[in-house]
N, C-alpha and C positions, 0 to 999 in steps of 0.2 A: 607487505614485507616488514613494514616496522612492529608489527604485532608478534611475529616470528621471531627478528633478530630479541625483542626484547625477550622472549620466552625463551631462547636458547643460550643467552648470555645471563640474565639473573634470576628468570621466575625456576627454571632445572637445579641450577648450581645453588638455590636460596635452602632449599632443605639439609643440603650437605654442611655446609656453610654453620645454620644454626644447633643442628644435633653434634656437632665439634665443638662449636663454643659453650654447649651447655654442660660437654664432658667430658670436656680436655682438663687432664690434673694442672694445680695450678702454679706445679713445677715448671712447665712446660708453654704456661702463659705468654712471657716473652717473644718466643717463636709464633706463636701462635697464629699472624697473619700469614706467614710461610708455610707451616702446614697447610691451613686453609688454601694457598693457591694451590697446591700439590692434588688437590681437593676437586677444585674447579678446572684444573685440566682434565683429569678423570673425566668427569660429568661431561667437558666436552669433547674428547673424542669417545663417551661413547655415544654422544650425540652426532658424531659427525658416522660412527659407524652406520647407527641407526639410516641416516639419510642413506649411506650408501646403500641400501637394500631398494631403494625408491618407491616407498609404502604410496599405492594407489593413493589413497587417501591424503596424502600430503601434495602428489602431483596434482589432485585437482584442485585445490587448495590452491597451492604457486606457482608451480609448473616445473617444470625437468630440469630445464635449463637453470632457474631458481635453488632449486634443490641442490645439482653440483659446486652451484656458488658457496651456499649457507656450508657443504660438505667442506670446499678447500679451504676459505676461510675462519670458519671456525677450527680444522685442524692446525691452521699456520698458530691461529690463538691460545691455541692451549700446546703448542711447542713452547711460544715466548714463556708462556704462564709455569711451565714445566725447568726451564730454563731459571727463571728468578728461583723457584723452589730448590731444584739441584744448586744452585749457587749460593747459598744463603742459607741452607740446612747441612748440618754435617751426621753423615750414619758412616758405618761400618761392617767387615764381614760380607754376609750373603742379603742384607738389606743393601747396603751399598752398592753394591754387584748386580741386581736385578734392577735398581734406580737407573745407574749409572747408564748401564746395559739397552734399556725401553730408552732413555732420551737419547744415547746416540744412534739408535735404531729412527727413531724418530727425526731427528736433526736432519739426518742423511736421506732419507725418502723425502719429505717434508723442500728440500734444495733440489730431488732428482724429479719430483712430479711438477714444481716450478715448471723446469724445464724443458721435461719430455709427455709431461702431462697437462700441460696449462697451454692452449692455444692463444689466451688472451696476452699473455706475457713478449712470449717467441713473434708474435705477430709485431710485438710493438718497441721491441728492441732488437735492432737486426743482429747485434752480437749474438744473443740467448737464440736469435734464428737459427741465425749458422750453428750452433752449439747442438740444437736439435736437430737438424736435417742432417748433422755430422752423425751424431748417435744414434740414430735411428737406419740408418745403412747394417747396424750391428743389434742395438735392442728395438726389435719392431714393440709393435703393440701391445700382442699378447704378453710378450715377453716385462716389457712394461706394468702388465697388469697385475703378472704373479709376484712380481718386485713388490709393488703396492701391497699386495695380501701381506708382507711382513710387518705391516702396521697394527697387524692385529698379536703376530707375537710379540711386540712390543706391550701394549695393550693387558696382557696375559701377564707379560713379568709385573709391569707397576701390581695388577692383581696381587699376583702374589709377593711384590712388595709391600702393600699394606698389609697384607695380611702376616708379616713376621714381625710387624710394630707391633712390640706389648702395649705400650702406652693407647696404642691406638685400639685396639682389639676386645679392650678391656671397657670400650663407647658400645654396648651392645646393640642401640638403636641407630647408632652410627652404621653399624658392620652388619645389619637386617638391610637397610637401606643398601649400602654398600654393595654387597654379593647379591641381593636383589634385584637391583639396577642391572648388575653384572650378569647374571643369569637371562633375563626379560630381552638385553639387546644379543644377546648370544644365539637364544632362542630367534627371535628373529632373525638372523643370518643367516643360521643355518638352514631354518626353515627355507627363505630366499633362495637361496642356493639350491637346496634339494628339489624347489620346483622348479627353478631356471632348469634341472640336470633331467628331471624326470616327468613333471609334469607340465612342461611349456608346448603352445602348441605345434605340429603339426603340418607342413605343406608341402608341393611343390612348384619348383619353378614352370610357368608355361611358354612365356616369349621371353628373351633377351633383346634390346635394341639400344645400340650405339646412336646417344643424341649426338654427345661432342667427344671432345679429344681425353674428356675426362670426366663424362657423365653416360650412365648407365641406364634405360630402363628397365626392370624387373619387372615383372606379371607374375603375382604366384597366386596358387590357389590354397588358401589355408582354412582348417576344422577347426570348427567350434567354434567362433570369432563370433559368429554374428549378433547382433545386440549388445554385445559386450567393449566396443571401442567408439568412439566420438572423432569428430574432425580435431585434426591437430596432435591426435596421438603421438606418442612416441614406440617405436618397434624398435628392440635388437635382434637381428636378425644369424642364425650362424648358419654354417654353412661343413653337415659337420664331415663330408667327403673330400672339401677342399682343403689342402695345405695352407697352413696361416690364416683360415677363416671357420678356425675351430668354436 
């Protein structure tokens, strides 16, 4: 894991970082550590998007459970990082507006996934408990989840917030990287996505059996699986004829 957090926190963010400083006019100097954070938020949530697709490859690597961590806390990190940037940089117009616009999109998902998304939290402060069991009578899960997906229009404005910075625009190796980056982790989501929608596998249920008051056994019979899963797997499983287990 420390070979990870280091890679997600400065070896990602180190490229953006340096083709900035090499061609930021030196107008614009001063600022210059400001922009840069505005920079490394970027880099990490599209690094935390990236996790959230849960590339095979990186769950054998750390494991699932792993991966959601490096996902929530690196987003909480580049909210703070987003937050010194908004504060400390003044824009204007439809630059301003699309700024302004992604971090309080972000602020407010960022406090609602805390709460109704974070079991580590709500377990350990029984205020946030009650807070969650209270709101979850009204936003169930799924409901929770598509809430979460506005992290990515957020995401899309900063996009196209940097991209109305002339000063910025005008860093050409900057802005190949930039919309590169942007492109690569998009491309992956969707990708994710379109398999989760169309090519996931396959089954069905054979036995049901009530262990306890609140545990289930399932037996299903699923295609194409074999050789291709290890002990300790993770499965999400839907259920797409059932109500709320879409």
């Amino acid at each position: 894991m420390t070979i990870t957090w280091f890679t997600v926190l400065f070896v990602l963010p180190m490229p953006f970082i340096l083709l900035l400083s090499h061609g930021l006019p030196a107008l614009y100097a001063p600022s210059a550590q400001y922009i840069m954070a505005g920079s490394i938020a970027y880099c990490w949530m599209l690094t935390a998007i990236y996790f959230s697709t849960r590339p095979r490859w990186l769950d054998r690597l750390i494991g699932l459970p792993k991966i959601y961590m490096v996902h929530g806390i690196l987003s909480l990190c580049a909210i703070l990082v987003a937050f010194m940037h908004k504060t400390l940089m003044s824009s204007y117009g439809l630059i301003a507006l699309t700024g302004n616009t992604a971090f309080y999109i972000l602020a407010f998902l960022g406090v609602w996934s805390m709460v109704l998304m974070s079991g580590w939290l709500s377990s350990r402060f029984r205020i946030l408990g009650d807070i969650r069991r209270t709101l979850e009578r009204v936003f169930h899960h799924e409901l929770n989840v598509w809430l979460h997906r506005f992290n990515l229009v957020a995401v899309v404005l900063v996009f196209i917030h940097v991209n109305l910075i002339s000063y910025i625009t005008v860093i050409h190796p900057f802005m190949v990287l930039f919309d590169g980056a942007s492109a690569l982790v998009a491309f992956a989501y969707l990708y994710e996505k379109l398999h989760q929608r169309y090519g996931a596998y396959r089954g069905e249920i054979e036995t049901v059996q009530t262990l306890a008051f609140n545990t289930v056994e399932i037996t299903m019979r699923v295609h194409g699986l074999h050789g291709k899963w290890e002990n300790g797997d993770f499965a999400f499983i839907r259920f797409p004829k059932m109500r709320g287990l879409h």
